[in-house]
C-alpha positions as CSV (number, residue, x, y, z in Angstrom):
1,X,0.8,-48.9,146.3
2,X,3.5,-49.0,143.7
3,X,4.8,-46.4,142.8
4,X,4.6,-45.9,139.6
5,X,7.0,-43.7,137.7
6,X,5.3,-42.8,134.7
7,X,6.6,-40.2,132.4
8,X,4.4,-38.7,130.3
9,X,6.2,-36.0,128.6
10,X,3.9,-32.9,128.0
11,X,5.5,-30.8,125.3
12,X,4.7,-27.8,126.4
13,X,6.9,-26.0,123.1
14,X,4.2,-24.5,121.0
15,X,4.4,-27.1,118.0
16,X,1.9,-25.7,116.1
17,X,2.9,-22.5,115.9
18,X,6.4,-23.5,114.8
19,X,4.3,-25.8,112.3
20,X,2.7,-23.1,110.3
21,X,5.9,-20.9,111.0
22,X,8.1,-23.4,108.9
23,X,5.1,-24.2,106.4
24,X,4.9,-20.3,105.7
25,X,8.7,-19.8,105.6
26,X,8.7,-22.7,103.0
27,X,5.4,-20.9,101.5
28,X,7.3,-17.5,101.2
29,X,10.9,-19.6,99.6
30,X,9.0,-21.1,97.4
31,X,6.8,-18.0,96.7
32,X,10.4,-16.3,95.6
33,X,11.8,-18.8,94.1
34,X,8.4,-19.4,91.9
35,X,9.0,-15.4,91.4
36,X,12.3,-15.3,90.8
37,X,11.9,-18.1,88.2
38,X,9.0,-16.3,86.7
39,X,11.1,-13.2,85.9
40,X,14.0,-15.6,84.7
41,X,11.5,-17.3,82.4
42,X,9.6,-13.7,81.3
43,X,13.1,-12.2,80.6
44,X,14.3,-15.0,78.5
45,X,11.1,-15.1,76.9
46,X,11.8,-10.5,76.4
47,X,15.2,-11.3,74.8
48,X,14.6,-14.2,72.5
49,X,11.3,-12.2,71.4
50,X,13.5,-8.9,71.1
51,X,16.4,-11.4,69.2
52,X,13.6,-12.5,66.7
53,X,12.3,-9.2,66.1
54,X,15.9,-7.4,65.6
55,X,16.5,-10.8,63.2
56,X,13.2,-10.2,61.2
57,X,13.9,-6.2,60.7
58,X,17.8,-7.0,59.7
59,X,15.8,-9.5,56.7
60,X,13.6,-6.4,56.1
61,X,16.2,-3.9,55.6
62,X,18.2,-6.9,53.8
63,X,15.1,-7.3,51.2
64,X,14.4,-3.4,51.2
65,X,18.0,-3.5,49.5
66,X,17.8,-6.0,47.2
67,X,14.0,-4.6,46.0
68,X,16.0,-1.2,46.1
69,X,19.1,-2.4,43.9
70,X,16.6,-4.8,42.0
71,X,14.7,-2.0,41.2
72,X,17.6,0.0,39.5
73,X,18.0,-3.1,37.3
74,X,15.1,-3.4,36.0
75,X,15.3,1.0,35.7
76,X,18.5,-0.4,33.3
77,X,16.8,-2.9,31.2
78,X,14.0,-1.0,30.6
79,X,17.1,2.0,29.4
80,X,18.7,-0.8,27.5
81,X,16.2,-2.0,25.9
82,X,14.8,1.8,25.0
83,X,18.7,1.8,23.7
84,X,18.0,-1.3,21.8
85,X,14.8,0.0,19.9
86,X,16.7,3.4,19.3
87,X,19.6,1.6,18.3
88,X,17.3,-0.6,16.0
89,X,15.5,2.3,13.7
90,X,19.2,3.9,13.4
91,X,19.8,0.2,12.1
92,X,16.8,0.0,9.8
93,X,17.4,3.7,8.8
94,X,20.8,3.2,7.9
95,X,20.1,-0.5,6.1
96,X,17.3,1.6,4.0
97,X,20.1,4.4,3.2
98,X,22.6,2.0,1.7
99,X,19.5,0.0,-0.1
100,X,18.8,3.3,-1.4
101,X,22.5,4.7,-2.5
102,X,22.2,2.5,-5.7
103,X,19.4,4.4,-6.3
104,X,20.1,7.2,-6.2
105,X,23.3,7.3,-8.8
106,X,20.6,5.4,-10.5
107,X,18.5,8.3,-10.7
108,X,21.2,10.7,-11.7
109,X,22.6,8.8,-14.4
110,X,19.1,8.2,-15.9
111,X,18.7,11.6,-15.3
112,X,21.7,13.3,-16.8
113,X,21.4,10.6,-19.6
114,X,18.1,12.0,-20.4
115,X,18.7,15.6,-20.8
116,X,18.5,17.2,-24.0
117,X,20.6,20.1,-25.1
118,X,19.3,23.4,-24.0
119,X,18.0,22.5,-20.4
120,X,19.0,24.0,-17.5
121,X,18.3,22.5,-14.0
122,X,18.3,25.0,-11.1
123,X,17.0,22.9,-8.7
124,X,16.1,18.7,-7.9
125,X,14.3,18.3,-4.5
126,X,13.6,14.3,-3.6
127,X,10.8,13.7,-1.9
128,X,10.2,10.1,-0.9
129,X,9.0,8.2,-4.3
130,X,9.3,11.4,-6.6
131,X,11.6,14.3,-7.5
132,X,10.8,17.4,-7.9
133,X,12.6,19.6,-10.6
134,X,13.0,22.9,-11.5
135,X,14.9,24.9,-14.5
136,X,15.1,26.7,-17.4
137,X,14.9,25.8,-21.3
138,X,15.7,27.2,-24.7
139,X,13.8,26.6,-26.4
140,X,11.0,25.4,-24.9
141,X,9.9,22.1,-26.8
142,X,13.4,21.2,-25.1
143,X,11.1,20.6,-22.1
144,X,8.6,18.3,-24.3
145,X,11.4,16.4,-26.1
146,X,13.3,15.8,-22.3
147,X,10.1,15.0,-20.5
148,X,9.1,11.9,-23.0
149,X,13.2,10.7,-22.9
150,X,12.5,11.0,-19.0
151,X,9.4,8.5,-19.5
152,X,11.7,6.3,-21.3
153,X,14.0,5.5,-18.5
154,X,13.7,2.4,-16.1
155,X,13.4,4.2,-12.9
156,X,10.9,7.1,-13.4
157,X,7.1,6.9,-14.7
158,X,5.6,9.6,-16.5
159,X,6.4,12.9,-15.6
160,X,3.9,16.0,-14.4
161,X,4.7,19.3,-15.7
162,X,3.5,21.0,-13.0
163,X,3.9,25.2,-14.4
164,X,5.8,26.5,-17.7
165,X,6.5,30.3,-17.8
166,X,8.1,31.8,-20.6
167,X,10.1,35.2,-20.1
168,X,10.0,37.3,-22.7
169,X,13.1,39.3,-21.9
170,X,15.5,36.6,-21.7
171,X,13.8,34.3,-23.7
172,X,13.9,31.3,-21.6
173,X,10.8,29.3,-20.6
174,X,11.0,28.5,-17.0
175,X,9.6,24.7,-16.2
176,X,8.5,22.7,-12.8
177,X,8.5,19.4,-13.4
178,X,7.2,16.5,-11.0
179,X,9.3,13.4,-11.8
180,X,7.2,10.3,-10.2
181,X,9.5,7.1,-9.3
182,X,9.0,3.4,-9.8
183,X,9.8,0.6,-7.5
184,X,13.0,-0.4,-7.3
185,X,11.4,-4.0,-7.5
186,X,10.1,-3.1,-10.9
C-alpha cells in the first residue's frame, strides 16, 4: 500500500463564531457611527433652525420699530396738517379783516358825514352786516333828519329806529337805531 500522506487540514478554530463576532462588531461601528452621524445631522439641523428663528425675530423687532417710528410720523402729519387747517382759518380770518378795514373807515366817514347837528352817539355796536347805534338828540326830528342822510350814503340801507324815549327833565330824546349794511360789492 502507498502510503499516502494526505493532509486534510480540519480547522478546528470556531469560524463561525468569529464570523458573526466581526459582522456584529461591524453592526455595532456602524450602529454608532449611523448614531453619531444622526446627532451631527439633528444638531446641525437645531442650530440652523434656531439661526433662522433668532434671524426672523431680529426682522420682527426691526419692523416693530419702523411700524413704531412710522407710526409717530404719521401721529406728526396728522398734527401738521391739524396745524395747517388752523393755520388756514387764522389766514382766511385775517385776509377777511384787512378786506374789511376799508370798510370800516368807510362806515365811519359815511357815518360822521351823516350826522346832523344836535346828535349825540353814546354807543355803535357792529354786528356782522349791521350796526347798531345808540344816543341822544336835541331836538328830536334831529333823529328823522340824520336817519334819511343815513339812507343816503353808499354803504348803509334804510335804517330801523328800533325805540325813541324822550326825557322830560333833560329834554333829550334818547334813540336806538339799527343801521343795516350793504354789500361791499354793491
Amino acid at each position: 500500500m502507498t502510503n499516502i500522506n494526505i493532509n486534510i487540514g480540519i480547522n478546528l478554530r470556531p469560524w463561525r463564531e468569529e464570523r458573526r463576532q466581526k459582522q456584529q462588531k461591524t453592526f455595532a461601528q456602524l450602529s454608532w457611527l449611523a448614531l453619531v452621524v444622526g446627532l451631527l445631522i439633528s444638531v446641525l439641523l437645531w442650530q440652523s433652525t434656531k439661526a433662522s428663528i433668532a434671524i426672523i425675530q431680529d426682522e420682527n423687532q426691526f419692523i416693530k420699530t419702523r411700524m413704531t417710528l412710522l407710526d409717530k410720523e404719521i401721529k406728526e402729519v396728522a398734527n401738521l396738517r391739524e396745524k395747517r387747517q388752523q393755520l388756514l382759518k387764522r389766514i382766511e380770518v385775517i385776509q377777511k379783516l384787512q378786506d374789511n378795514r376799508s370798510v370800516t373807515v368807510e362806515i365811519m366817514d359815511q357815518l360822521a358825514s351823516s350826522i346832523n347837528n344836535g346828535i349825540y352817539l353814546i354807543e355803535i355796536k357792529r354786528n356782522n352786516n349791521q350796526i347798531l347805534i345808540e344816543g341822544h338828540a336835541n331836538p328830536s326830528q334831529a333823529v328823522a333828519a340824520w336817519m334819511r342822510n343815513l339812507k343816503k350814503q353808499p354803504r348803509f340801507n334804510e335804517p330801523v329806529l328800533r325805540s325813541l324815549t324822550t326825557d322830560d327833565k333833560s329834554n333829550l330824546t334818547h334813540f336806538d337805531l339799527l343801521l343795516p349794511l350793504r354789500d361791499s360789492k354793491q
